[in-house]
N, C-alpha and C positions, 0 to 999 in steps of 0.2 A: 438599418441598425447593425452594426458589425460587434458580434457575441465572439469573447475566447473562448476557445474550449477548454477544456481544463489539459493538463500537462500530461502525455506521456512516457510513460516506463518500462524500457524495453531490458529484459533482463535472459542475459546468456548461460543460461542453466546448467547444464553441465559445468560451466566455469565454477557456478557458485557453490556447488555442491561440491567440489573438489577443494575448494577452499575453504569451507564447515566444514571441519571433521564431525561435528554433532549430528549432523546430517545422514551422515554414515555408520557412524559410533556404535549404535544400539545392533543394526541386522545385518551392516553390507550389503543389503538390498538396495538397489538402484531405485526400483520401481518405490519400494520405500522412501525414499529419499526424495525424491522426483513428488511424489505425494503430499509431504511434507512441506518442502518449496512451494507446493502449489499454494495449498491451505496459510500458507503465514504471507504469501502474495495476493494472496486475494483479501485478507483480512487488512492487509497496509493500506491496497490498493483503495479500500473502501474508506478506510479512515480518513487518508493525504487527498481524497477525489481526484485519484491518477486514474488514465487508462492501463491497463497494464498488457504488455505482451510478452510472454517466458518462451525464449526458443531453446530447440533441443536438438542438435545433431544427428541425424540420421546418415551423416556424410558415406557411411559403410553400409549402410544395407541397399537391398535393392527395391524399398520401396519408395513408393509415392510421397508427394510431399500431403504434407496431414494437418487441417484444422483443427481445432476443438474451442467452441466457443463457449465459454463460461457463465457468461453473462453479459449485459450490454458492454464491460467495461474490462473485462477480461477474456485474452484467448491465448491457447498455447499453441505453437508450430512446430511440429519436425519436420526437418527439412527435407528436403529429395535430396535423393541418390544422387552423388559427386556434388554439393551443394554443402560449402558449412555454413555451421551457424553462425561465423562471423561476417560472413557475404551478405546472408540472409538480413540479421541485423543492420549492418552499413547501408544495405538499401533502403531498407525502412525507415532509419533514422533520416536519411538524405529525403525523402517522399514526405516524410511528418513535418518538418523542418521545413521545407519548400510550401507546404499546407497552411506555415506559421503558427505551429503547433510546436510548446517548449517540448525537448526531447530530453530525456533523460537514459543513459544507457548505464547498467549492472554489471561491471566486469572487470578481471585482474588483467584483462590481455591488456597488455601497453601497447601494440600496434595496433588494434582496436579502438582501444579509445584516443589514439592520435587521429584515426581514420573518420571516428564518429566528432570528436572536435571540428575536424577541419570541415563535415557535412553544417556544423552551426548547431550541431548537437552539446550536451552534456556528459561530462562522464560522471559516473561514479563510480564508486570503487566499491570491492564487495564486502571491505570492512564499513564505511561509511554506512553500504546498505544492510549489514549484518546492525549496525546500530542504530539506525532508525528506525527498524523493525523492532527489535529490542523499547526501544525510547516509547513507538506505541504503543507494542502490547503492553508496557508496563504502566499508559495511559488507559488504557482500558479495563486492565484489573484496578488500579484504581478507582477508577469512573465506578465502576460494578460496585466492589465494594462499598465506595461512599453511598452510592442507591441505596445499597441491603439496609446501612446505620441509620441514614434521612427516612427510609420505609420505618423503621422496627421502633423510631423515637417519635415522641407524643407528636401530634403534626394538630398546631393550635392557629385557629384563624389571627387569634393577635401577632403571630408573628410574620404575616403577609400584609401586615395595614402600615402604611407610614406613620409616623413617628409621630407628626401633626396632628393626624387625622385620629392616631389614637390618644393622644393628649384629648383632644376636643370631645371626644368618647367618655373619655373618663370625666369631665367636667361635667359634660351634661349627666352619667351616671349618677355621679355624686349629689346636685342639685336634686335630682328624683328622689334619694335615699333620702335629703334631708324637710322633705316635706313632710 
């Protein structure tokens, strides 16, 4: 039996956080920022059942390259010392893609996403992904909200029974009453 996997989401972090200013707005803290990105990545990622992977640039320092696994379906990478993140990405998209796994990449770099096209990947763009993040959380404050009003409103068995079946209810009710 041949199962897809579901679609991953490979998204260039630092790209996108330089293109949200909202992102930055509040602290000018990175690490803020970087935080942020994560939390509304991981909340998409759960919604759309993408996998998701957020890489992060380390091209300049002199550390190691760095996992952090989030959860089954989420992890974030800095990359090693003289390695960018767009190397990093290009490969993975190329390794997901050869897996026959759909690829989605997050990023405003236009030689990027020439690069991740040509692997059989996807691009998107970081306005497209700034709005479908947007599109769900705006589906799940919905969702929420409609819960709180369907909790806090009378919740009556007649309005779980078919239509039929409550016709027929009320027949035989009424026959009872008039004995």
């Amino acid at each position: 039996m041949n199962v897809k996997m579901c679609a991953h989401l490979i998204v260039d972090g630092y790209n996108v956080i330089n293109c949200w200013p909202e992102l930055l707005k509040k602290s000018n803290d990175l690490e803020h920022a970087r935080d942020k990105l994560i939390h509304m990545l991981v909340e998409y990622g759960a919604y759309e059942k993408y996998d998701v992977t957020v890489v992060f640039d380390a091209l300049y320092t002199s550390s190691v390259q760095s996992f952090e696994q989030m959860n089954d379906h989420f992890e974030i990478v800095y990359t090693k010392k003289n390695e960018t993140a767009d190397s990093y990405i290009e490969r993975l998209a190329y390794e997901l893609v050869h897996e026959g796994r759909d690829v989605f990449v997050a990023t405003s770099d236009g030689a990027e996403q020439n690069a991740v096209l040509g692997a059989g990947a996807y691009r998107m763009t970081v306005k497209e992904l700034s709005k479908a993040i947007t599109g769900v959380r705006k589906k799940l404050r919905n969702r929420c909200s409609s819960s709180k009003l369907t909790s806090a409103a009378r919740n009556e068995i007649a309005d779980r029974i078919e239509p039929a079946v409550l016709k027929q209810l009320d027949i035989m009710r009424k026959k009872h009453y008039d004995r």
